[in-house]
DRENBA-287868 format. One record per residue: x, y negated, z negated of N, C-alpha, C in turn; residue in one letter. Coordinates in steps of 0.05 Angstrom, whole numbers, plus 5000, padded with zeros to 4 digits. Example, Ala and Ser with C-alpha at 12.3 -4.5 7.8 and 13.67 -1.06 7.14 Angstrom:
526451144844524650904844526450664844A/525750454858527350214857525849994843S/
This chain:
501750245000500050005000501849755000X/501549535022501849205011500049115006X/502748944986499648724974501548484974X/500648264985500447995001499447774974X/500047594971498647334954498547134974X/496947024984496846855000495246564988X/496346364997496846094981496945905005X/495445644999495145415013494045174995X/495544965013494544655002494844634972X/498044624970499944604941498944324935X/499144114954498543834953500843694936X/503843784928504843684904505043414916X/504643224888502442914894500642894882X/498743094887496843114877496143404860X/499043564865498443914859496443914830X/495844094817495344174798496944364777X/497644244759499444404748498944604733X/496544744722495744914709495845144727X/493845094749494245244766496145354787X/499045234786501045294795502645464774X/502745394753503445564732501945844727X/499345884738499246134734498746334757X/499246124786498946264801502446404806X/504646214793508046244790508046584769X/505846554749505046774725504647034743X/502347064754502347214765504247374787X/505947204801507747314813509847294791X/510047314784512447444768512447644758X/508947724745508947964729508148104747X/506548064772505648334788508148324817X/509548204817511148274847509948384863X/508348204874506348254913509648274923X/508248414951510448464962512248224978X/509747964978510947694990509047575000X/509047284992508147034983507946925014X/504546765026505146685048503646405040X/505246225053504345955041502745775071X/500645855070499345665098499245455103X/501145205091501744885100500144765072X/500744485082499444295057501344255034X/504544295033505144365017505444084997X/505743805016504543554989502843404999X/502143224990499542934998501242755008X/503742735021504842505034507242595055X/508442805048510942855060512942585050X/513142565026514842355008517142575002X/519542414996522042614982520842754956X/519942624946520142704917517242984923X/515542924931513943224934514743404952X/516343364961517643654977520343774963X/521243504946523243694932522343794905X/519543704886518243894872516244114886X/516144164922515244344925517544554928X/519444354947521444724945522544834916X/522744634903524044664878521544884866X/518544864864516945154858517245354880X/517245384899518345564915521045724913X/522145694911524745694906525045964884X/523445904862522446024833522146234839X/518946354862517546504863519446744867X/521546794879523546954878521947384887X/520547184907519147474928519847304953X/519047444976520047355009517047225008X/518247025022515846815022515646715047X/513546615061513246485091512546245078X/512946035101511345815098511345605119X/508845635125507445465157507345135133X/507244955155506444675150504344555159X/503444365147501144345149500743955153X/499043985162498743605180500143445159X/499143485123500243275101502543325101X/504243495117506643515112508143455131X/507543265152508043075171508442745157X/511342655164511142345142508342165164X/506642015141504041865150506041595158X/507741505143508141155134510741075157X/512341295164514541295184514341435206X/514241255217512841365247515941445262X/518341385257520541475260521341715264X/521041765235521441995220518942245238X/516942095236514542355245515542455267X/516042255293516542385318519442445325X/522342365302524642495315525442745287X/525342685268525842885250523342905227X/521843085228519043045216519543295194X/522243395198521343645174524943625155X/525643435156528043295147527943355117X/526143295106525443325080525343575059X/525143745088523744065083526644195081X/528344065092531144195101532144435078X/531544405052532144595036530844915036X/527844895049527245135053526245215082X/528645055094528445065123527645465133X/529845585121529645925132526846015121X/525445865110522846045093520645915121X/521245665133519145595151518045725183X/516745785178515045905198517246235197X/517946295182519446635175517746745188X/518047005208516947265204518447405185X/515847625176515947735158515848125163X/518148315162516948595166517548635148X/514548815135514348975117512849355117X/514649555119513349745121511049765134X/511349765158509149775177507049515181X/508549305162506749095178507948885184X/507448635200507948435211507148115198X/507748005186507347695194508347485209X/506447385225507847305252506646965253X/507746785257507546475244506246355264X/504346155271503046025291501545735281X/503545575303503445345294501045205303X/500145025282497644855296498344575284X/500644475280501144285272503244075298X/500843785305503143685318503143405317X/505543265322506042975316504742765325X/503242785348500142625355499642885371X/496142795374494242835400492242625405X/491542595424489442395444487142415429X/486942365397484542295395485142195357X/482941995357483341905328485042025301X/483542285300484742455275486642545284X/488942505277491342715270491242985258X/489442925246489743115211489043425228X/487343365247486243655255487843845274X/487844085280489944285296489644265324X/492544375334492244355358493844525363X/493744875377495145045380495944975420X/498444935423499744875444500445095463X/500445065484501245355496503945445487X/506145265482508745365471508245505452X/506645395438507045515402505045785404X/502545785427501346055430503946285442X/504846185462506546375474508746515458X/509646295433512146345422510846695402X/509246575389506646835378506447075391X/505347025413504647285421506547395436X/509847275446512147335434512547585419X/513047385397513347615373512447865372X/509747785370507448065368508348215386X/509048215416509048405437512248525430X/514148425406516048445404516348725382X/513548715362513248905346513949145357X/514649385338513349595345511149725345X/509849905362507149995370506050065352X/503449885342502450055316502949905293X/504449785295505149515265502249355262X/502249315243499949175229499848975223X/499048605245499948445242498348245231X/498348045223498147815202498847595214X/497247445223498347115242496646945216X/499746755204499846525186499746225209X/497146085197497245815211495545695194X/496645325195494945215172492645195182X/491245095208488045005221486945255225X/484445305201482745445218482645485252X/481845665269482745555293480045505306X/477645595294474745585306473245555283X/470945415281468645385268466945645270X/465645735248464146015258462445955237X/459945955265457845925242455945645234X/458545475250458245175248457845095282X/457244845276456644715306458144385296X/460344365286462544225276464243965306X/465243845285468043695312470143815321X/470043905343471743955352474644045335X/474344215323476544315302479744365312X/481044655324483344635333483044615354X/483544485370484744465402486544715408X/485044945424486845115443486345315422X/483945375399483745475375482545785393X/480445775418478945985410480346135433X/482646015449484146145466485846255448X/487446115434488646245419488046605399X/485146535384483746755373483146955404X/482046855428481847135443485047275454X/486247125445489647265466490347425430X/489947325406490347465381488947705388X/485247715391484647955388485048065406X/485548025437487348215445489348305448X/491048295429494148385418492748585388X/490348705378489148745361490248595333X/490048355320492148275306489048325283X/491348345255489048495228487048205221X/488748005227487447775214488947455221X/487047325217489047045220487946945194X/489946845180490546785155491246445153X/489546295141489145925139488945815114X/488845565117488345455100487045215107X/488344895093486644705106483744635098X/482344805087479044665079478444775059X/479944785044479844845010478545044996X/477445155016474545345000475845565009X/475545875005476346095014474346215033X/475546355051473246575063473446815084X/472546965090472847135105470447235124X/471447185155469147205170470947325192X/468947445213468747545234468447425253X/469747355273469247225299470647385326X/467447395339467247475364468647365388X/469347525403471347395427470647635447X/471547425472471047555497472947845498X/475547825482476448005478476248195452X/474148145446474548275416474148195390X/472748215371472648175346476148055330X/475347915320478347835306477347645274X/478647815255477947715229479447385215X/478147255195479547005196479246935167X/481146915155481546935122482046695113X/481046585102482246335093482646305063X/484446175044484746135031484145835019X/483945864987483645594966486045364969X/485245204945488045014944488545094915X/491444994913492245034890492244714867X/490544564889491644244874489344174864X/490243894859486743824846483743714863X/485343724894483543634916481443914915X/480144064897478344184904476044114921X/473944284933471844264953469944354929X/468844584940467044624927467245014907X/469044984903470545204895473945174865X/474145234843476145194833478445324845X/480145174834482645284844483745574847X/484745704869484845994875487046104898X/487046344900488846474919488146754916X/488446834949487747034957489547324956X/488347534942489847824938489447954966X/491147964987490448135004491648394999X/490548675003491448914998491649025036X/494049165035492849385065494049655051X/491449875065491750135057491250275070X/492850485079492050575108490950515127X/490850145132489950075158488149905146X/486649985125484549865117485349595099X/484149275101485149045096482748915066X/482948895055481548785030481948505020X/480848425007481648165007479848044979X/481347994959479947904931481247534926X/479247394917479947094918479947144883X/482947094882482947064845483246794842X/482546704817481146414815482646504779X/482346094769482846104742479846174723X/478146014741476346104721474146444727X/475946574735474746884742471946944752X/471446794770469446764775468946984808X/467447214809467647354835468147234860X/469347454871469847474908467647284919X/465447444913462747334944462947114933X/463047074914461946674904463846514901X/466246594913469046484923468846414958X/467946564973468846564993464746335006X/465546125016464446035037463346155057X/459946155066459446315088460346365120X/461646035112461845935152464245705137X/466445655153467645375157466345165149X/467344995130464844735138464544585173X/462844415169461844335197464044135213X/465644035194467643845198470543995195X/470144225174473144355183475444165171X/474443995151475943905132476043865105X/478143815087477943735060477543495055X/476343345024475743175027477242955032X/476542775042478642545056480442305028X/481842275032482542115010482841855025X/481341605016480041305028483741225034X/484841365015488141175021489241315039X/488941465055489541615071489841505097X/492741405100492041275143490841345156X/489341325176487941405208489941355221X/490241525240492641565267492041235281X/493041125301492440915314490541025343X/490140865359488740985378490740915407X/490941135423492741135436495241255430X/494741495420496441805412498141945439X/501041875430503142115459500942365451X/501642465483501142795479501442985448X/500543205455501043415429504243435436X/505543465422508843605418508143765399X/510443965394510544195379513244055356X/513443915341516443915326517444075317X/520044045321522444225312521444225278X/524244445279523844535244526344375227X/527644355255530344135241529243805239X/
């Protein structure tokens, strides 16, 4: 059997510290086989919250992934965003976007994070044909039969909802996933947890999302997801501080907007956004 802890929207800025302490508790005393962190890791992309996020990372001392996520793009330096945007990160540069093999299974990294696109919000995903191709890459790189796991911070489709326009290149992306059979795509980004099924021209493909660990809750306390695989078979328990069950953890559908809540101090992009780019990790 693996077993996975899967974790999103640290927010350090705004993290929560109770809940980082016992989600740090728990990996320590149960050693999952490795920690996947789906973006968000502060509320600004400032020095000082990336070096109290690697500095908790760092700790967890299991193999850890970790995708990035829009807040973790600098808002205030427009410099910085479009020539070195992950400068900050430089300490846990090898942990970013890691694949991961573990005894017959795969985690395989897919970016939805980019430095503008052609339309007001930034904040929302946009999977690129580079960053699809680089993916399914990998995957065709596995061996036959591996059991794979695609980490990305944007939900990539609304299900369930009739929402804004969420990831760009999201539901191409999910039909080229389910036909590579991948176990799951694994998110974060809208605070609430959940697990749904979405249909594709090619196939059913499952979509897991995970809590936050900060104090930006939705409508859900703070939490992270136990994924188990057992002979093939994928489970998935949302442990929370205040123990409160699975079903009443997990959200039926995406919300309609496919976001967390907005914080009023929060910039808007300008209007008249370069293309999507993919940024480097340096």
């Amino acid at each position: 059997m693996t077993r996975l802890f899967h974790i999103s929207d640290l927010h350090f800025g705004l993290e929560d510290p109770a809940a980082l302490a016992w989600f740090a508790h728990c990996v320590k005393a149960e050693q999952p086989d490795a920690v996947l962190i789906t973006g968000d890791l502060t509320m600004r992309a400032r020095t000082h919250e990336f070096a109290a996020a690697c500095d908790w990372i760092e700790r967890l001392d299991v193999p850890v992934t970790v995708e990035v996520g829009n807040h973790d793009l600098p808002y205030f330096n427009p410099v910085a965003r479009f020539f070195y945007p992950y400068r900050r990160i430089r300490r846990i540069e090898r942990l970013v976007e890691r694949e991961l093999n573990l005894d017959g299974m795969a985690v395989v990294p897919l970016k939805t994070t980019v430095r503008a696109q052609w339309r007001l919000d930034w904040s929302k995903g946009w999977v690129t044909r580079s960053a699809l191709d680089k993916t399914m890459a990998a995957i065709d790189a596995l061996p036959r039969g591996t059991t794979v796991f695609v980490t990305a911070h944007h939900p990539l489709v609304e299900a369930g909802t009739r929402g804004r326009a969420l990831t760009r290149g999201g539901e191409t992306a999910l039909r080229a996933l389910a036909s590579r059979g991948v176990a799951a795509v694994l998110t974060g980004h809208v605070h609430d947890a959940f697990d749904l099924i979405k249909e594709t021209r090619d196939g059913p493909i499952r979509m897991i999302g995970a809590g936050t660990l900060s104090q930006r809750i939705r409508s859900t306390p703070a939490s992270f997801n136990e994924i188990r695989l057992n002979t093939g078979a994928v489970t998935v328990r949302v442990r929370n501080i205040e123990a409160i069950p699975t079903p009443d953890m997990q959200i039926p559908s995406i919300p309609p907007d496919a976001l967390p809540p907005r914080d009023p101090a929060e910039p808007v992009a300008p209007v008249g956004a370069v293309p999507p780019v993919d940024p480097p990790v340096h």
